[in-house]
C-alpha positions in Angstrom: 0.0 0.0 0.0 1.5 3.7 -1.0 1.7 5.6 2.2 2.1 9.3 2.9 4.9 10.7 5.2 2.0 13.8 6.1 -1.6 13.4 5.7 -3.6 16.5 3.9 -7.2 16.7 2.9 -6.7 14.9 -0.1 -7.2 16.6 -3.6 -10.2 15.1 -5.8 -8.2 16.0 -8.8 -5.1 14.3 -7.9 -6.5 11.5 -6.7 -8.2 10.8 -9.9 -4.8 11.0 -11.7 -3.3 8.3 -9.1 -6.3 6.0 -9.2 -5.8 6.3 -13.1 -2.0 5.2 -12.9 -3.3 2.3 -10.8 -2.4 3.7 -7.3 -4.8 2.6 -4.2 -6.6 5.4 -2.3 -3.4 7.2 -1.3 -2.8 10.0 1.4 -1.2 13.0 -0.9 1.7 14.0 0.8 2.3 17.3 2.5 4.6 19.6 0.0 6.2 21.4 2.2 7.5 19.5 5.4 11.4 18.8 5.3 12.4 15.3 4.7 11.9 12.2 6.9 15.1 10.6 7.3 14.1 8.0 10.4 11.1 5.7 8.9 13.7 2.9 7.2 13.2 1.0 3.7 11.4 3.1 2.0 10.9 4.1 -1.9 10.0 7.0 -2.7 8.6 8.3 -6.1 8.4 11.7 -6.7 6.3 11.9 -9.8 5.3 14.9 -12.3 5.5 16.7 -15.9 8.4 18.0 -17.1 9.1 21.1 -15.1 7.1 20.4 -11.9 9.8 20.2 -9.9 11.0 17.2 -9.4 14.2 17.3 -9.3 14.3 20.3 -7.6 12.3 18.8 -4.8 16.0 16.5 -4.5 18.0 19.3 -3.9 15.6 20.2 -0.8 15.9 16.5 0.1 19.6 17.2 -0.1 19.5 20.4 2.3 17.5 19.1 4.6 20.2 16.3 5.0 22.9 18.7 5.4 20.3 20.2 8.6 19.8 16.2 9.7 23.9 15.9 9.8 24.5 19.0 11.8 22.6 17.4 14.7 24.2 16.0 17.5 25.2 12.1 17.3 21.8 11.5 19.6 20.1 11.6 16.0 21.9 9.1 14.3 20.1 6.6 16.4 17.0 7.2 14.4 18.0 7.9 11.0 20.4 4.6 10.9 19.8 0.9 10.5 23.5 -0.9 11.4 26.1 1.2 9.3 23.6 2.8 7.2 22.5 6.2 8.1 20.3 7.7 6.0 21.2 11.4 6.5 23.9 10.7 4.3 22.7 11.1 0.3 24.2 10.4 -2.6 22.7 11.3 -5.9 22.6 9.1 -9.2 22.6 11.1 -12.6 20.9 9.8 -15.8 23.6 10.1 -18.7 21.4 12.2 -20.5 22.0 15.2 -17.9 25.1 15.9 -19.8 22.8 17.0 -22.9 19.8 18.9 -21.4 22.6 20.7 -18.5 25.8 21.2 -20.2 27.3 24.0 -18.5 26.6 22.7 -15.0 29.8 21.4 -12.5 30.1 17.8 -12.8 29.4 17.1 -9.5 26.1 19.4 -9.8 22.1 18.6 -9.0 20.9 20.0 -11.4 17.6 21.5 -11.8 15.9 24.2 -14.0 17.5 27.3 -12.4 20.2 26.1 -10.5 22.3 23.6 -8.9 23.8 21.9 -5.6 26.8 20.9 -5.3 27.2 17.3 -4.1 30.9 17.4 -4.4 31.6 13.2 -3.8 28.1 12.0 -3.8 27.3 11.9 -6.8 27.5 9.1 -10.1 26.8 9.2 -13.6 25.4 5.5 -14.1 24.4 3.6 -17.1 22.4 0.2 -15.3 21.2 -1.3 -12.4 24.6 -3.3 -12.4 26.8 -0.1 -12.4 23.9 1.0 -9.5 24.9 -2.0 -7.7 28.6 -1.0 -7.7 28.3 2.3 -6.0 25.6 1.0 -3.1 28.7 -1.4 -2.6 31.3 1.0 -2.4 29.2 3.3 -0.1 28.0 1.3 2.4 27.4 4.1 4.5 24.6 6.0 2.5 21.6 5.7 3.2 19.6 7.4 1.0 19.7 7.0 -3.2 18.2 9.7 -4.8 18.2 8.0 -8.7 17.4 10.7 -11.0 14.8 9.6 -14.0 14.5 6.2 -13.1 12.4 5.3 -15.7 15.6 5.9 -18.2 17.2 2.7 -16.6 16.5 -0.8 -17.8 13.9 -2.6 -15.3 15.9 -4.7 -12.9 16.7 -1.9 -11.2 13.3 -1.8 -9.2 14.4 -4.9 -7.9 17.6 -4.3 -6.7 16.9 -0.8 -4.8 13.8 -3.0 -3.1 16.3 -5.7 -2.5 18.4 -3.6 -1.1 16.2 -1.2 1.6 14.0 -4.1 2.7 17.6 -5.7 3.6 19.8 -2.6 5.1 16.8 0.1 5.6 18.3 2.3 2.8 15.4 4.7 1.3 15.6 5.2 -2.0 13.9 8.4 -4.0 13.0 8.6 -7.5 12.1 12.1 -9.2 11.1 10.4 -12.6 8.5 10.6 -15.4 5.7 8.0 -14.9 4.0 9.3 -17.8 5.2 9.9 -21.5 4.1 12.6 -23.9 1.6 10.4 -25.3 0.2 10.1 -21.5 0.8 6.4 -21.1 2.8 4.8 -18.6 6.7 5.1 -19.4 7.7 2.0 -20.2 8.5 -1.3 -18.2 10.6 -0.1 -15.8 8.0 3.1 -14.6 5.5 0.3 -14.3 7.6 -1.9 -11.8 8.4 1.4 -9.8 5.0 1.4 -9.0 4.6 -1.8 -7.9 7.6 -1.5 -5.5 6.5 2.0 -4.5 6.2 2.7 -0.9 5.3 6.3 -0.9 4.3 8.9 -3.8 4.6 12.5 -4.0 2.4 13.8 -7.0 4.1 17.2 -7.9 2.1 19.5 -10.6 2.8 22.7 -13.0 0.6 25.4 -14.1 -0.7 23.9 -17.6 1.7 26.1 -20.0 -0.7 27.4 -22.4 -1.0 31.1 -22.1 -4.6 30.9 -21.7 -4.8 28.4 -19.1 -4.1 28.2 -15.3 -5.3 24.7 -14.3 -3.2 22.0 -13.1 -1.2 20.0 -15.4 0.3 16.7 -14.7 1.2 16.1 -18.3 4.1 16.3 -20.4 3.5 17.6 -24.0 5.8 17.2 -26.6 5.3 20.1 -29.7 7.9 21.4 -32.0 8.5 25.2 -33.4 8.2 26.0 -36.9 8.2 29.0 -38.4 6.4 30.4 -34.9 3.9 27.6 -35.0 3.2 25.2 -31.8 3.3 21.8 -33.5 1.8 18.6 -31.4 3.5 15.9 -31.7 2.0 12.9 -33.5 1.3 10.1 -31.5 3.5 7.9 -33.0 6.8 10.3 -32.8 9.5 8.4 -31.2 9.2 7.5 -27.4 12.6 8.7 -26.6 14.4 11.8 -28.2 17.0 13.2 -26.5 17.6 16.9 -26.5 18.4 19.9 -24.3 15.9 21.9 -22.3 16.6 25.1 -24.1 13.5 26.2 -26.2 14.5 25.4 -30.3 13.1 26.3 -33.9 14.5 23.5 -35.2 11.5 21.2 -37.0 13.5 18.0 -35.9 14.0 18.8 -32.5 10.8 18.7 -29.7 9.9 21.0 -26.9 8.3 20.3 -24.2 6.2 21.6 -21.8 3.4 20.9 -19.1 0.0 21.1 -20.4 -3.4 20.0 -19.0 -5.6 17.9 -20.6 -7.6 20.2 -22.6 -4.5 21.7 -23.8 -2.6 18.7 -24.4 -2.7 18.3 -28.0 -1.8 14.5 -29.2 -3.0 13.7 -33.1 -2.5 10.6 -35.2 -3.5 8.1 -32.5 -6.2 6.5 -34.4 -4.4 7.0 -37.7 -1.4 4.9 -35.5 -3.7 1.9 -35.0 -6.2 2.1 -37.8 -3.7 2.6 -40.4 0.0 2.9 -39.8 0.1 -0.5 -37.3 -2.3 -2.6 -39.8 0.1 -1.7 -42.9 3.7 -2.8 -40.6 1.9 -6.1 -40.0 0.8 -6.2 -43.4 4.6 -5.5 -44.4 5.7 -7.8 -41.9 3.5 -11.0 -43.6 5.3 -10.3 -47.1 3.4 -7.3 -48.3 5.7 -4.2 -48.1 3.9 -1.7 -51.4 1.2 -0.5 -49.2 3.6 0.6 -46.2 6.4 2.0 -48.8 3.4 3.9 -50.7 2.3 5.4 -47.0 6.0 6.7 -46.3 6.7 7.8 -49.5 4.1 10.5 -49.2 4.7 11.0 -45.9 8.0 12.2 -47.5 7.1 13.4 -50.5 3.3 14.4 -51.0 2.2 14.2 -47.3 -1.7 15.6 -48.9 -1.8 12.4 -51.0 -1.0 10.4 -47.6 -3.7 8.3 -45.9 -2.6 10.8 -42.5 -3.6 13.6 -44.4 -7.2 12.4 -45.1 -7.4 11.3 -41.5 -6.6 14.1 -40.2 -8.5 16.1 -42.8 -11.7 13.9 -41.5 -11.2 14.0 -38.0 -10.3 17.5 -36.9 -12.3 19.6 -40.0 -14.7 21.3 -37.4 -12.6 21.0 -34.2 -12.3 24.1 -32.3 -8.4 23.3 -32.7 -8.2 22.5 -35.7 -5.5 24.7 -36.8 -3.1 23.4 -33.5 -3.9 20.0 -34.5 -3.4 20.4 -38.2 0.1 21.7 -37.4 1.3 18.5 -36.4 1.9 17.8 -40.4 4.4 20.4 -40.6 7.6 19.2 -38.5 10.3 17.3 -40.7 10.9 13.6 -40.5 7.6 12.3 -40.7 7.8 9.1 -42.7 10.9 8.2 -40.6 9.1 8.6 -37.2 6.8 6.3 -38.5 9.4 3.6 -39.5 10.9 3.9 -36.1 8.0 3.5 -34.8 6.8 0.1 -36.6 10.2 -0.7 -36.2 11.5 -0.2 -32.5 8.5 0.2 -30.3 6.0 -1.9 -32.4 8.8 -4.3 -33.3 6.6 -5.1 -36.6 9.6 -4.0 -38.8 12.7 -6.6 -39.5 16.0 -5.3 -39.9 16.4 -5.8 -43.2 13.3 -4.5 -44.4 14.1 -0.8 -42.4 17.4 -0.8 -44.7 15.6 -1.7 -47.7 12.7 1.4 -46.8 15.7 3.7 -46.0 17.3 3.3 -49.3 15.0 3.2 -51.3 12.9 5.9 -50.2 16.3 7.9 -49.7 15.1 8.5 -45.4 17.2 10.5 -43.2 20.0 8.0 -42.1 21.2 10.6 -39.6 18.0 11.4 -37.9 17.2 7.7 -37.9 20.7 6.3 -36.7 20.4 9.0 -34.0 17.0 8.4 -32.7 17.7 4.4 -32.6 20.3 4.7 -30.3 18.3 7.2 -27.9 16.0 4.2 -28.0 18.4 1.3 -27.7 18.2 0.3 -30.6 21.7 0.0 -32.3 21.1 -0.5 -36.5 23.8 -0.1 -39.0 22.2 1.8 -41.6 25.2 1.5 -44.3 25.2 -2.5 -44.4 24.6 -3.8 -47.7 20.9 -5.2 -48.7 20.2 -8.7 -49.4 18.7 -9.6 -52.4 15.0 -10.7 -52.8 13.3 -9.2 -49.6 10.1 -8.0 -49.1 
């Protein structure tokens, strides 16, 4: 059961998101108290849009240790289990802070609009393996804050509930549950949930300029020509970028919007079309896909997206928002990434002979694998007779 460290009056709204993420009846923590460092094993998910916070609510974690450790040694016989003592925190960066913080220390928590300085504590990891390594050379820690959690592959939600149901550790995790298409993650956010002792729902003001409800959603748009352009629903799961604002058709934004304002077209396109035609491809048949993505590249109003989207949003109220989602680049190639690495519809071989032939962006593909763990090489010759 998720327990809260401070009980409130609990907000109907948020506990209709929770319920919806498949939380039971929880007791919404208390934003502001500082930090309990004396109830033992504990995981705690700190949960949120992009730019709610979440890693910011760390570095307050991370000062209120540095008040815990200034006590007298009486404390330490609360906050410790054997040689753990959990005023003592060390922080685990996701690789990918190098991209969206580049001009921050090395040693730096960093958030959007500063940074603490964690001088020793601190570890740039890859895995739950290299995760592992550092809880065994710092035996003394007692509380892991692991930075985008969801980025890492899913064993670790084992090992850090391994590990504080055996030494008391308490382990924190500011991480997106939810993805810009407002599912869950991936495999790994699910399992946090299920090993989730305590959650802490953090929101933002819903970024459209009109709009001042709560948002706890992530939406993924991109700039062109001064246009806010959704995001279709099957653009990649994972791009990684900076968090600097860009113009640059290729590269997303992001923001927190609320549901009104969260713009996501092309899901029923995704399933009713794109999906049916990689399975079709799959079975032998690959015309009617290659057909699709060439005038996704070429003649996007001759593509079956363009008539859905025509259909669907010719008297919506956002019609203009929604329509916009047509004019980022890379289009046919998010859709063969998709069919490829997330639907896993695609072979190998058949991606190279759709790249070639319909002359795709090897860059923006090669690049956009490998953010995905997916590892292709595009430049290998084609065997004959395929597809």
């Amino acid at each position: 059961m998720i327990k809260a460290m401070a009980h409130t009056d609990t907000d109907t709204q948020t506990s209709s998101f929770l319920k919806s993420l498949g939380f039971p009846t929880v007791q919404v923590h208390e934003a502001f108290t500082h930090f309990d460092f004396v109830k033992p094993s504990r995981r705690v998910l700190v949960i949120g849009p992009m730019g709610s916070g979440k890693t910011e609510y760390s570095a307050r974690v991370w000062r209120d240790a540095e008040v815990a450790l200034s006590k007298s040694d009486v404390i330490r016989q609360f906050t410790s289990s054997g040689t753990v003592d959990r005023r003592k925190v060390f922080f685990i960066r996701t690789l990918l802070d190098d991209v969206r913080f580049p001009d921050y220390p090395d040693d730096a928590l960093a958030y959007r609009g500063g940074y603490i300085s964690c001088g020793a504590n601190i570890a740039r990891i890859k895995d739950s393996f290299a995760l592992e390594r550092a809880i065994k050379e710092f035996p003394e820690v007692g509380t892991w804050i692991i930075d985008e959690a969801s980025f890492y592959d899913e064993r670790l939600a084992y090992v850090v509930r391994n590990d504080s149901l055996a030494r008391g550790t308490l382990y924190i995790f500011p991480t997106l549950i939810l993805n810009f298409r407002k599912d869950i993650f991936n495999s790994t956010a699910r399992l946090m949930l299920d090993i989730a002792t305590d959650v802490i729902p953090l929101t933002a003001y819903c970024e459209h300029p009109d709009c001042l409800e709560n948002s706890f959603y992530t939406y993924r748009y991109y700039t062109v020509d001064g246009r806010e352009c959704p995001a279709l629903f099957f653009d990649p799961l994972i791009i990684v970028g900076g968090d600097r604002k860009k113009e640059d058709p290729l590269q997303p934004n992001y923001c927190s919007r609320c549901d009104a304002h969260h713009y996501l077209p092309g899901k029923e396109y995704t399933y009713f079309t794109l999906k049916p035609l990689g399975e079709q491809a799959a079975s032998g048949n690959s015309i009617p896909l290659k057909k699709e993505l060439g005038n996704l590249k070429d003649s996007m109003e001759s593509s079956l997206l363009y008539a859905h989207m025509e259909s669907k949003y010719r008297d919506d109220k956002d019609r203009e928002v929604n329509m916009n989602a047509l004019l980022p680049g890379a289009i046919a190639e998010k859709a063969l990434i998709f069919l490829f690495a997330e639907q896993n519809l695609i072979p190998e071989e058949l991606l190279l002979k759709l790249v070639n032939e319909l002359d795709l962006d090897r860059e923006y593909i090669r690049k956009t694998l490998l953010d995905n763990r997916r590892m292709v090489n595009l430049d290998q010759p084609l065997l004959e007779g395929l597809y």
